[in-house]
C-alpha positions as CSV (number, residue, x, y, z in Angstrom):
1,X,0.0,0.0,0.0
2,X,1.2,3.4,-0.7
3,X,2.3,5.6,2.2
4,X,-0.5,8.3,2.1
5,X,0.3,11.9,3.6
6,X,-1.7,13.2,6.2
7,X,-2.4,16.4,6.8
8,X,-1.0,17.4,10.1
9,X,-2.9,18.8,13.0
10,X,-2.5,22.3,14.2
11,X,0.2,23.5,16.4
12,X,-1.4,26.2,18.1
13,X,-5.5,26.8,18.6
14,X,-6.2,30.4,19.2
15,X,-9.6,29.2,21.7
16,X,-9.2,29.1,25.0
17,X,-10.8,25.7,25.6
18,X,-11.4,24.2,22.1
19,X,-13.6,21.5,20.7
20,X,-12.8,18.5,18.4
21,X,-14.8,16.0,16.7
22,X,-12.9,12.4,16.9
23,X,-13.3,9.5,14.7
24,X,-11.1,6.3,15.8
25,X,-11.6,3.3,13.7
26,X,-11.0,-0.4,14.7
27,X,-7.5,-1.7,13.1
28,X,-8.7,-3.8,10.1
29,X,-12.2,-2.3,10.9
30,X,-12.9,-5.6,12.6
31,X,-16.5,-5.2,14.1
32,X,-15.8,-5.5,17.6
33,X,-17.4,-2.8,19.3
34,X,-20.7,-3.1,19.6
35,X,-21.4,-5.3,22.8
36,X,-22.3,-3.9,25.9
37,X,-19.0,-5.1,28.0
38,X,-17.2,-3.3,25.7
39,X,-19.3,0.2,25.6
40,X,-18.7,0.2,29.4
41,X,-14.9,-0.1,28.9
42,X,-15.4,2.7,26.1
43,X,-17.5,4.6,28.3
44,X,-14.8,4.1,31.8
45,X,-11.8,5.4,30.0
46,X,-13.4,8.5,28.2
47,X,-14.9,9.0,32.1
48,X,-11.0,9.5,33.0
49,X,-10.2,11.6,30.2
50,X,-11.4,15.0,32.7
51,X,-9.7,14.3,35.7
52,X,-6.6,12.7,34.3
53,X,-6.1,14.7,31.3
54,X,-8.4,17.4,31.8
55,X,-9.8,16.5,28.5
56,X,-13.9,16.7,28.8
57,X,-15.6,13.8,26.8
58,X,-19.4,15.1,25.2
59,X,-21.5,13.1,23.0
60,X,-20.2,9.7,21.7
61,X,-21.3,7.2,19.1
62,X,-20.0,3.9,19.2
63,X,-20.4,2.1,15.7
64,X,-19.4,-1.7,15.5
65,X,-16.0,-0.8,13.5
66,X,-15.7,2.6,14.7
67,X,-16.3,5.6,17.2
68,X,-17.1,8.8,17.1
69,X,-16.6,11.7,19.9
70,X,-16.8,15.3,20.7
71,X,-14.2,16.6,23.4
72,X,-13.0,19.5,24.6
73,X,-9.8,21.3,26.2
74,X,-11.0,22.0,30.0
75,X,-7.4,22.5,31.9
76,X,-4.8,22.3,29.4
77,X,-2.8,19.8,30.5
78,X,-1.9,17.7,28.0
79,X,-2.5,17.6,24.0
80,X,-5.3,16.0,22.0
81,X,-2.7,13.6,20.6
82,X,-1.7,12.1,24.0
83,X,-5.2,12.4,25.6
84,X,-6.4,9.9,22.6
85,X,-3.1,7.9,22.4
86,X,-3.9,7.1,26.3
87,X,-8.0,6.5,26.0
88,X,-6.8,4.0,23.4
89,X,-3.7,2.0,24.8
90,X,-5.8,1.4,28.5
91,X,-9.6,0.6,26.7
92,X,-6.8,-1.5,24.0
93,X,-5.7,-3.6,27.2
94,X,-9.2,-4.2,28.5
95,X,-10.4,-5.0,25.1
96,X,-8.1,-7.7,24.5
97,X,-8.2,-9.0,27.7
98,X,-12.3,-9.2,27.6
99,X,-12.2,-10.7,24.2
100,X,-9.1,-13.0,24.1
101,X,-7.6,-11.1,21.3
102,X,-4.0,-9.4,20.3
103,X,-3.4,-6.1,19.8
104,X,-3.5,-3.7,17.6
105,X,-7.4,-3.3,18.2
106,X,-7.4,0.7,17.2
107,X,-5.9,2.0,13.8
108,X,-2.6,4.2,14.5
109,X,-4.3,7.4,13.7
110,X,-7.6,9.3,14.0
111,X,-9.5,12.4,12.6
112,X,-9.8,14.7,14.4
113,X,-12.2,18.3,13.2
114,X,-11.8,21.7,15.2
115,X,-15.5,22.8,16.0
116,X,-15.8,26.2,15.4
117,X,-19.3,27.1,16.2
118,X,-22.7,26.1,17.2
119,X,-24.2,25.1,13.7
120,X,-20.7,23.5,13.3
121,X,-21.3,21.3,16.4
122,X,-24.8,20.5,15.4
123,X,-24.2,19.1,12.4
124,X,-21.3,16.9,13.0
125,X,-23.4,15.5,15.8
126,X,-26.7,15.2,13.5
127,X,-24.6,13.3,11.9
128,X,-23.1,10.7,14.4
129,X,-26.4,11.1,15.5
130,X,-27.9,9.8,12.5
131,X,-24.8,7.2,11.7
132,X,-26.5,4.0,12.7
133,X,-29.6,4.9,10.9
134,X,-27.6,5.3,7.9
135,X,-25.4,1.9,8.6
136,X,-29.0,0.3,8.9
137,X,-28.8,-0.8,12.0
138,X,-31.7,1.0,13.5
139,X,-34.8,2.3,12.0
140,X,-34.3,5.2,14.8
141,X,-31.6,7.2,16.3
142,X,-32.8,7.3,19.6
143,X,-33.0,3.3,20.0
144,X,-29.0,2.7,19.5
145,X,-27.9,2.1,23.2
146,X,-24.1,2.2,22.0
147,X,-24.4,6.2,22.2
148,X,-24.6,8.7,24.8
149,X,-22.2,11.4,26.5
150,X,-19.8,11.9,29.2
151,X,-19.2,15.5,30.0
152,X,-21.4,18.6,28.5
153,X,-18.8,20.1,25.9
């Protein structure tokens, strides 16, 4: 496979506290996500995101090969890079443990969108919102139970 180039992230925000939109995909988007031992580990490590990080975790989706999150830069102690690295080298551990299974279990790198307003924020979350509708795998958004938030962001 060709090396592609990734655009890099910024390396300084002019906001005081900003907000990002998060995708992380499974390595070989293997469909392991969507069982409820796992959401809990999801939702336990994004919990300690605040207090360890200060990183505040909003609305999530979890898909069965991917999630989506919103966050948010509370106390400024550490990057987006390393907030995310951790959140997925300690749910990682758990994963594999739960499910008998070797690592990798995320993809190296994520997307990440700086939110830049309101409307901005609305429609990326219409749209995780609306992500399991789309993937078919419920008539309604409001009935996946692999979504839900953290922290208001």
């Amino acid at each position: 496979m060709k090396d592609r180039k990734h655009l890099r992230r910024l390396s300084v925000v002019y906001e005081s506290h900003p907000r990002y939109f998060i995708s992380v995909c499974i390595d070989q988007r293997r469909q392991l996500l969507t069982r409820s031992d796992v959401h809990e580990i999801l939702r336990k490590h994004w919990a300690k995101s605040l207090p360890l990080y200060g990183w505040a975790i909003g609305s999530y989706a979890v898909m069965p090969d991917h999630v989506h999150f919103f966050c948010a830069d509370a106390e400024s102690r550490t990057t987006l890079s390393s907030m995310v690295g951790s959140w997925k080298q300690w749910s990682s551990k758990e994963i594999c443990a739960l499910l008998g299974i070797k690592a990798p279990i995320w993809q190296r790198e994520f997307f990440d969108h700086l939110i830049r307003s309101d409307a901005s924020y609305s429609n990326k979350w219409e749209y995780v919102r609306q992500n399991p509708v789309v993937a078919g795998l419920v008539e309604d958004a409001e009935a996946w139970e692999f979504s839900g938030y953290i922290d208001y962001v």
